[in-house]
VOKE-217021 format. One line per 4 residues: their letters; for each residue y, z, x negated of C-alpha. Coordinates in steps of 0.05 Angstrom, whole numbers, plus 5000, padded with zeros to 4 digits. Layout:
BEGIN
a	Y:Z:X; ...
This chain:
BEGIN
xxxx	5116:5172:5470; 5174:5195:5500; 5231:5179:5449; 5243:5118:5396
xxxx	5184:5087:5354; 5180:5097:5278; 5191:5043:5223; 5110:5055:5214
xxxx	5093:5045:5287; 5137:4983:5298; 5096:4951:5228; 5026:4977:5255
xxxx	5021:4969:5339; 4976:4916:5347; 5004:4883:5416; 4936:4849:5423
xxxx	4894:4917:5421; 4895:4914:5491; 4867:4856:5505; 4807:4876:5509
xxxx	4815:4931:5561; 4853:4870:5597; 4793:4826:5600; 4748:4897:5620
xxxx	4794:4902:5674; 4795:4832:5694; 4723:4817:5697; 4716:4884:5732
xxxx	4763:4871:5784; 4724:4798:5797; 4664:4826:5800; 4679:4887:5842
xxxx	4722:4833:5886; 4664:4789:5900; 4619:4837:5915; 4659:4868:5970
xxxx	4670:4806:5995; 4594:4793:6006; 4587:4868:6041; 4641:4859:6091
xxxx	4614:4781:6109; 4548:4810:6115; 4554:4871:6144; 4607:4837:6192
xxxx	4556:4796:6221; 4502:4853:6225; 4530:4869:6296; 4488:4808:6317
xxxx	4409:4833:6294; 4434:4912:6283; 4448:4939:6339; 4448:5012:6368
xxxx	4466:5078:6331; 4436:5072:6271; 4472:5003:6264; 4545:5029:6278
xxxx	4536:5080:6216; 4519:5038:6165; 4575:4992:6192; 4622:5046:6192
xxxx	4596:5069:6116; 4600:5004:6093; 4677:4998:6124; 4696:5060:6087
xxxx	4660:5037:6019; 4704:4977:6022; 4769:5007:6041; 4759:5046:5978
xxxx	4737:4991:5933; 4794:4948:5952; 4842:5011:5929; 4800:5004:5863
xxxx	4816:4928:5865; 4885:4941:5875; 4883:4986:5816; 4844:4949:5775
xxxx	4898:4879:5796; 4958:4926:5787; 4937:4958:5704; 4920:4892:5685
xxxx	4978:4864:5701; 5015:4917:5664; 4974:4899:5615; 4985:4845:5601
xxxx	5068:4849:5620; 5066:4901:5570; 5027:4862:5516; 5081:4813:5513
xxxx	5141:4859:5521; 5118:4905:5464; 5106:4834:5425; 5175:4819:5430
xxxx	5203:4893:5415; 5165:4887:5356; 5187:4832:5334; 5252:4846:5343
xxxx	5241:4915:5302; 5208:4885:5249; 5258:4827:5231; 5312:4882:5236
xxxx	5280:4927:5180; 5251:4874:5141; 5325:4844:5132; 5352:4911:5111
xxxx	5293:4919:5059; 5298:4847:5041; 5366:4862:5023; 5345:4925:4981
xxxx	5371:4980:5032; 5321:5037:5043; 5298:5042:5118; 5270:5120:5138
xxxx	5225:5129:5194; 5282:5135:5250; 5311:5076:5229; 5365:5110:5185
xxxx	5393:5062:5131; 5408:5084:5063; 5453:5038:5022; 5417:5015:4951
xxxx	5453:5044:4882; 5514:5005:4870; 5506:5012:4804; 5440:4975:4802
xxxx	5490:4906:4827; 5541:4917:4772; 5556:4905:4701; 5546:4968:4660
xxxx	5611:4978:4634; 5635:4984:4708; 5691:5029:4723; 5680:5089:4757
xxxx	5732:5069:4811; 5690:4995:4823; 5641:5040:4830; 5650:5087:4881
xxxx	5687:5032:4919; 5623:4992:4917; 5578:5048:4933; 5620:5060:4996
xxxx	5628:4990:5017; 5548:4985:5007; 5542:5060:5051; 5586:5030:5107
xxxx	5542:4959:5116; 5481:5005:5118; 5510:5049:5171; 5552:4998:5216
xxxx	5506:4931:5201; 5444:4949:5189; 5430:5007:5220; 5456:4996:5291
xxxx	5403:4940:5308; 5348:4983:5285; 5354:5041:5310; 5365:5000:5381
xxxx	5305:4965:5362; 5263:5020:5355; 5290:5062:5417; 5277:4999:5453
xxxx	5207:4987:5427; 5191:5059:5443; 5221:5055:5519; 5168:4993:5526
xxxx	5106:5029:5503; 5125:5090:5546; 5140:5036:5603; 5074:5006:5598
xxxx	5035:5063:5591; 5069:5096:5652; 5060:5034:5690; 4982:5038:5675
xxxx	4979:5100:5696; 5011:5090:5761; 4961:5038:5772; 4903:5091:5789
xxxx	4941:5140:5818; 4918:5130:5887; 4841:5114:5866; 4818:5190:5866
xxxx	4760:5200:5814; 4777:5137:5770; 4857:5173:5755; 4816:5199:5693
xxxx	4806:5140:5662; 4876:5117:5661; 4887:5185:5613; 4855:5147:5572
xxxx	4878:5085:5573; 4910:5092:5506; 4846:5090:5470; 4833:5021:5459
xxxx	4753:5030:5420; 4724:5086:5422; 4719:5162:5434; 4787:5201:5401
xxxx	4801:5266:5382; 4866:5297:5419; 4895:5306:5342; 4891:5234:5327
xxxx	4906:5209:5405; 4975:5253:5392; 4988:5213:5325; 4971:5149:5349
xxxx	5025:5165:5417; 5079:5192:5367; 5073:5257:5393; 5059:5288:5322
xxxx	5045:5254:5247; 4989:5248:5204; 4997:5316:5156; 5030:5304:5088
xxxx	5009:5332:5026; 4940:5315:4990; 4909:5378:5009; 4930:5385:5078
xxxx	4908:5310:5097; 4838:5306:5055; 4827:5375:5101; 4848:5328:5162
xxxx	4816:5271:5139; 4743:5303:5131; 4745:5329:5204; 4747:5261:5231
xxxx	4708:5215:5258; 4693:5140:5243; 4719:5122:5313; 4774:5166:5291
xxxx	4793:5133:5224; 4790:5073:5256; 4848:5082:5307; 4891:5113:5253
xxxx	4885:5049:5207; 4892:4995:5269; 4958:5031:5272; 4977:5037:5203
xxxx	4935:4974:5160; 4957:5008:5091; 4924:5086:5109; 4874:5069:5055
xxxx	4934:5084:5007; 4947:5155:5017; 4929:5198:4965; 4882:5256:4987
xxxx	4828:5201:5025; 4763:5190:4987; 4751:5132:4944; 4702:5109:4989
xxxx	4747:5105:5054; 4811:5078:5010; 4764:5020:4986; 4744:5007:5056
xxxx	4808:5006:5089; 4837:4972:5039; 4799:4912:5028; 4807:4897:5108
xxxx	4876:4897:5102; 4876:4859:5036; 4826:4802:5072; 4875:4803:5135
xxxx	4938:4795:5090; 4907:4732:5045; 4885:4712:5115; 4954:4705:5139
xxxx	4986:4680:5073; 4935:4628:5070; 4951:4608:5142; 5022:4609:5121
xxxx	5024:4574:5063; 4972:4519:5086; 5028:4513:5144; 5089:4498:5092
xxxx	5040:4442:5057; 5034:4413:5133; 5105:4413:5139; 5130:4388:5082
xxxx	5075:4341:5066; 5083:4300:5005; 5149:4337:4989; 5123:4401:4987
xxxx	5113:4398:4907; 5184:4370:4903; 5216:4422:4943; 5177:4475:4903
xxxx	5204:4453:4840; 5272:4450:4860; 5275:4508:4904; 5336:4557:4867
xxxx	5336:4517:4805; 5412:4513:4821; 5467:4516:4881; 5473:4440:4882
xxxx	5390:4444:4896; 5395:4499:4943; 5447:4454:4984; 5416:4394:4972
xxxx	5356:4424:5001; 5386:4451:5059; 5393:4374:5080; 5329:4358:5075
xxxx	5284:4357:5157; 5231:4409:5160; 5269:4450:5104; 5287:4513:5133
xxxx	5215:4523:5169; 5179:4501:5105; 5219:4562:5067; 5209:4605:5119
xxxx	5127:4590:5110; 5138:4599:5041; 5166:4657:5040; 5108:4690:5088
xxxx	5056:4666:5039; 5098:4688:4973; 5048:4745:4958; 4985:4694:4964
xxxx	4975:4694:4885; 4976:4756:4882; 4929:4779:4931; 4878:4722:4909
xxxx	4892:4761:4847; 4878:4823:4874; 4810:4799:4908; 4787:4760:4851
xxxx	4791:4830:4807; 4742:4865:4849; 4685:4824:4822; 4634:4875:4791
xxxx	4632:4872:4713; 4606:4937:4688; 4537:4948:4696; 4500:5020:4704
xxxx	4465:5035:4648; 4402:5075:4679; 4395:5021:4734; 4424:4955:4709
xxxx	4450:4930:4767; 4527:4916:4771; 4568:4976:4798; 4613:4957:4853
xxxx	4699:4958:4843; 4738:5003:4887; 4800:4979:4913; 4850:5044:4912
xxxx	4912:5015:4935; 4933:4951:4965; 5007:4953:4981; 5046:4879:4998
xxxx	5100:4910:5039; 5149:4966:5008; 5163:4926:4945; 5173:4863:4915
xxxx	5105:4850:4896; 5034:4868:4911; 5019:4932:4880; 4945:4943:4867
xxxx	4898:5000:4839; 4822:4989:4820; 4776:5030:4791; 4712:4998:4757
xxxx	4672:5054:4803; 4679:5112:4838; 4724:5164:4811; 4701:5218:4873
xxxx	4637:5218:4829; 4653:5209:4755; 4650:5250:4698; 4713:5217:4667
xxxx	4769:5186:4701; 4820:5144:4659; 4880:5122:4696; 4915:5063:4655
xxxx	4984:5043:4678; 5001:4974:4640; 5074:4957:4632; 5133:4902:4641
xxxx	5107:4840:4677; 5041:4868:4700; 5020:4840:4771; 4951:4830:4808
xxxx	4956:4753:4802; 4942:4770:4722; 4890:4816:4734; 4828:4782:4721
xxxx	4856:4757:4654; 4890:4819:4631; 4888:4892:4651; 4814:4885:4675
xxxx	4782:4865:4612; 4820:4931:4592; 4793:4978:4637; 4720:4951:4624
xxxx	4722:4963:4551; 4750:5031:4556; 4691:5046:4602; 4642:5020:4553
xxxx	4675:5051:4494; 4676:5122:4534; 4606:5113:4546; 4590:5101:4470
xxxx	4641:5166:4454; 4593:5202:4496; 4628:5203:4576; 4559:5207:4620
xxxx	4599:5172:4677; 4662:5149:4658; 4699:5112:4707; 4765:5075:4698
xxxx	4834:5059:4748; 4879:5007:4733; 4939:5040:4765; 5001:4978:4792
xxxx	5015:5025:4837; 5093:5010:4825; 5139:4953:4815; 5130:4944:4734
xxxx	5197:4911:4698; 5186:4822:4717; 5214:4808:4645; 5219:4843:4579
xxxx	5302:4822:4577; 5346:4864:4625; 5291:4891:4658; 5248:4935:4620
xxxx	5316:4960:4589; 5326:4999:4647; 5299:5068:4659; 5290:5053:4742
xxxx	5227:5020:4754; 5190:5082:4712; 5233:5135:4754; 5219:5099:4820
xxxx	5143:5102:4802; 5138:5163:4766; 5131:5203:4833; 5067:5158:4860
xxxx	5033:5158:4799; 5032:5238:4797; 5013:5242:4868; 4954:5191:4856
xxxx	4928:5237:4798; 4935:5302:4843; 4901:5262:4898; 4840:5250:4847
xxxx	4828:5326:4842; 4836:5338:4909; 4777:5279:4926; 4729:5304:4869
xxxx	4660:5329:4886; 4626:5374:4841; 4647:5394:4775; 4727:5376:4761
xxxx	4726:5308:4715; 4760:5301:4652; 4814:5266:4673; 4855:5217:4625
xxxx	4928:5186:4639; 4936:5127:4597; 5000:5082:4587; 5014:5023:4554
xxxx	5091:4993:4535; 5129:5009:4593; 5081:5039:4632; 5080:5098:4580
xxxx	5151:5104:4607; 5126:5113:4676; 5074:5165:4652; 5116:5211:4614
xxxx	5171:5220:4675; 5113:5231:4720; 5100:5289:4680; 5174:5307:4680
xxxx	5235:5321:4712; 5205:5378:4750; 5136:5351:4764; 5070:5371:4731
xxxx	5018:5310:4732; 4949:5332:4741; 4912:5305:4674; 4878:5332:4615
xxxx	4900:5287:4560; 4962:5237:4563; 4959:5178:4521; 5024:5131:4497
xxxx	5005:5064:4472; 5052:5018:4435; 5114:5057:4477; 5189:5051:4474
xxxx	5195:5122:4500; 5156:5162:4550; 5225:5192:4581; 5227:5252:4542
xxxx	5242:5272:4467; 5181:5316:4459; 5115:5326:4482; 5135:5403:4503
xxxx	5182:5369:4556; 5116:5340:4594; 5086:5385:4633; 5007:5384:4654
xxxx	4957:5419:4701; 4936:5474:4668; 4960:5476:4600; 5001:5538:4572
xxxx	5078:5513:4546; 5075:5509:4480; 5009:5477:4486; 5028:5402:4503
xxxx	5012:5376:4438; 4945:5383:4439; 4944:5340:4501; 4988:5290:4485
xxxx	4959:5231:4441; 5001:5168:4414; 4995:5101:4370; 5037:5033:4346
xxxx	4999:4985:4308; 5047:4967:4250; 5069:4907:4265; 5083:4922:4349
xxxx	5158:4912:4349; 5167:4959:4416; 5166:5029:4385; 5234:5004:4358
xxxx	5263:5000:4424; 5286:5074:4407; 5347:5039:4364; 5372:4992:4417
xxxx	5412:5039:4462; 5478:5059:4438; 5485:4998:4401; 5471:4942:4460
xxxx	5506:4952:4523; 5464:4972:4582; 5402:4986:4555; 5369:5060:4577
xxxx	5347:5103:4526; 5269:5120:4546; 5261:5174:4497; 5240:5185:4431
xxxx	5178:5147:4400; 5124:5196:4412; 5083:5169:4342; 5151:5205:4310
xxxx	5142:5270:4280; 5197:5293:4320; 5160:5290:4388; 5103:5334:4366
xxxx	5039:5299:4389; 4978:5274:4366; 4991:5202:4328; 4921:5167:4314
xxxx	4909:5108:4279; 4903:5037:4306; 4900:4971:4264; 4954:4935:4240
xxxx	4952:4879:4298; 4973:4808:4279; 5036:4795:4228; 5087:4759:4252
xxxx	5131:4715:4204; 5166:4738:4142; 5231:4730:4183; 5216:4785:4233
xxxx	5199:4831:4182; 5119:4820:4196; 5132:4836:4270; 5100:4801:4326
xxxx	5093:4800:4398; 5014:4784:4395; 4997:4858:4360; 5033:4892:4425
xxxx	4967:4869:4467; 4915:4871:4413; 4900:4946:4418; 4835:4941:4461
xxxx	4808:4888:4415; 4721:4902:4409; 4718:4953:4355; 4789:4956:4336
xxxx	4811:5031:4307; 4857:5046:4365; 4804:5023:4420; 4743:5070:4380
xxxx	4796:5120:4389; 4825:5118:4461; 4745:5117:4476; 4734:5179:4450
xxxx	4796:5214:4470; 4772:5194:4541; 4700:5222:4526; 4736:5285:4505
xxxx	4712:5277:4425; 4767:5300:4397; 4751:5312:4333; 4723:5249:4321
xxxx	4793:5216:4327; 4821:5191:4270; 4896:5213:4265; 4955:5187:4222
């Protein structure tokens, strides 16, 4: 590395990885440093019984073996203490990096790879009647803290962080440059387990990336190996998220870093009980219930560090979440034993909350892959309780449609809307996740083996929002069919504006399947904008005539009251109900039985 370190380099260098090469070195170096201490004692005192010619060689042999050995000694003394200096000066660069990024993000500003600082939407912070004037003076007040605050300490972060690496490997190396044969090894000092290819050596020294596109890294990807892999993940814990890898090696990857994460927010939050002790419940409850709380709080010993332990462990339940819902449930029909969960994606660090993505099996292998993207409020901490129990009976009811090997994803794979209120009014969340969730489905393809699956996107609420964009706006998401359940717009105003893999324009409709139960108050969501003050229009209700789809029946869900016109909030989550019409039909739109749907 010859220049600064990237944002993903400062969040993956391990400090510790060489520690082990330290204690190598060290025993090495005591070993080596005994020994040579025992040959010059010995052969020292050889003039005494060895006398003559024969004698004066081997002394002489022996004087040049150990004038050599103590260079290696030297060598071995000087690269461990590099080491080691190095360990703890990268430790602190890090840190330093880290805490500097992490407050920009904290504070919603976008951090690049250099360290450049892009100021968050001031529109997002202000009411939406805002003037245009407030506006663009907000935007530029929020452009110039990114550039003058924020930015500054990164970047100098990250230059320094890179100067310290490039120290300490350049002080390694200088450590064997006067031991001959052995300068070799110090090439490779780098490489902390393991045999490496140059191509991933080069990544993991910043000299070049790992290649983008889903294509271009699967082709990468399968050239590797293990020892490979490995390296490439101790640098960056969340590889086993990049579309294009094989469900096998995300699931992998992923599940270490998701067991080192709960891990450390167990640690963490185990630490904030210590501290507070019995006022840890106390300080929970009251913790930004109000600004006379808040200050009060402030007052209170052991405070600060319990927050500060709180805030490490805030993704715990949601992790615990996420590791509780990869407990097998579906079982393989031929053999009867349980078939094992496969953790997709496992993502705690570019968002507000843990985004997750598990499939009930392998998708690499499937004949059918549904990806279901639930909407406002879904998280991993609710999981096991909700969206699970959905993907398993749309598995079950593909396989009774007909699917030989259907396989199911439950897709968080962005931040959904927290509350129905404000949030899921807004249009963002679905745009910010739109572009994931089409790169996920082309990384599917790209993964397959053998004959292309029938592939399925399927969205429910909001998240049919997030499904429609992803196949608009210029993108084309790789899918056969597109389901909308229960939606308050998919984005668009017709099914001709979505655009998918292989179908002809004009075609869409036949691709694009919708349903309300009658008494699901959300399709109505189409009438609030224009009449309440900022809420985004998603798009028309794709069960209208008007967007040209395929409508098919589902039951009437639960009636509310007579005062909400028979409307309640219980129908909105009733559609995968056992045997309900609209779960006998998303089972064999999955399976591909089309004609066996029952439409409006």
């Amino acid at each position: 590395m010859t220049g600064p370190a990237t944002k993903t380099q400062a969040f993956g260098i391990q400090p510790t990885a060489l520690e082990a090469q330290i204690t190598e070195w060290r025993n090495l170096h005591d070993r080596l440093q005994t020994n040579l201490d025992l040959a010059q004692r010995d052969y020292g005192a050889s003039t005494v019984y060895w006398t003559g010619t024969a004698g004066d060689r081997a002394r002489n042999a022996t004087t040049t073996t150990i004038t050599e050995g103590r260079k290696i000694t030297t060598a071995l003394h000087n690269a461990l203490t590099a080491g080691s200096t190095g360990q703890v000066e990268i430790a602190g660069a890090k840190s330093t990096a880290t805490a500097a990024i992490t407050l920009a993000t904290d504070n919603k500003y976008s951090v690049a790879e250099d360290g450049t600082v892009t100021a968050p939407d001031a529109k997002l912070s202000l009411p939406a009647d805002a003037k245009s004037t407030d506006i663009t003076a907000a935007q530029a007040a929020l452009d110039a803290t990114a550039k003058n605050v924020y930015e500054p300490p990164i970047k100098a972060a990250l230059t320094q962080l890179g100067q310290v690496i490039e120290s300490t490997t350049v002080a390694i190396e200088n450590a064997f440059h006067n031991v001959g044969d052995i300068k070799p090894v110090a090439a490779s000092i780098a490489v902390s387990l393991g045999e490496r290819s140059q191509q991933v050596q080069d990544i993991l020294d910043g000299k070049s990336q790992v290649p983008e596109g889903n294509q271009e890294f699967e082709n990468f990807w399968s050239g590797l190996s293990d020892a490979d892999k490995d390296a490439l993940w101790e640098q960056n814990p969340y590889l086993g998220n990049t579309d294009g890898m094989p469900a096998l090696d995300r699931d992998h990857y992923n599940r270490l870093t998701l067991d080192d994460q709960v891990t450390a927010a167990q640690t963490a939050r185990d630490d904030a009980k210590s501290i507070a002790g019995a006022n840890h419940d106390r300080w929970l409850k009251y913790t930004g219930t109000s600004a006379e709380a808040d200050k009060w709080l402030q007052t209170q010993p052991g405070y600060t560090q319990w927050k500060a332990k709180m805030d490490e462990s805030r993704h715990l339940e949601d992790l615990n979440g996420t590791k509780a819902a990869l407990e097998p449930k579906t079982t393989d029909p031929t053999t009867g034993e349980k078939i094992p969960r496969m953790l997709l994606g496992m993502d705690d660090a570019s968002g507000d909350r843990v985004k997750a993505i598990i499939a009930d099996g392998n998708p690499d292998t499937a004949s059918h892959v549904t990806t279901y993207v639930p909407g406002t409020g879904s998280q991993p901490s609710k999981l096991v309780d909700g969206d699970m129990g959905r993907v398993d009976t749309m598995t079950r009811e593909a396989l009774n449609a007909g699917a030989p090997k259907p396989v199911t994803v439950v897709w968080q794979g962005y931040d959904a809307p927290p509350e129905v209120l404000n949030d899921a009014t807004q249009a963002d969340y679905a745009r910010a996740g739109a572009p994931a969730l089409n790169s996920f489905q082309d990384g599917l393809r790209v993964t397959h083996e053998g004959d292309p699956s029938k592939n399925t996107v399927l969205g429910h609420s909001y998240g049919t929002t997030v499904v429609g964009l992803s196949a608009a706006e210029g993108r084309t998401l790789d899918a056969d069919n597109v389901v909308l359940v229960a939606s308050p717009g998919a984005g668009v105003d017709s099914a001709r504006d979505l655009s998918l893999t292989g179908v002809p324009d004009g075609e869409e409709y036949k691709h694009v399947f919708s349903t309300r139960a009658e008494n699901d108050p959300t399709p109505l969501y189409e009438n609030l904008p224009g009449w309440v003050p900022g809420v985004d229009r998603h798009g028309e209700d794709p069960t209208e005539p008007e967007f040209g789809g395929q409508v098919f029946t589902s039951d009437p869900g639960t009636e509310g009251p007579w005062y909400t016109d028979g409307y309640s909030g219980d129908s909105h989550g009733e559609y995968w109900k056992q045997k309900s019409a609209s779960l006998i039909n998303m089972g064999r739109i999955i399976a591909g039985d089309h004609r066996s749907v029952v439409y409006q």
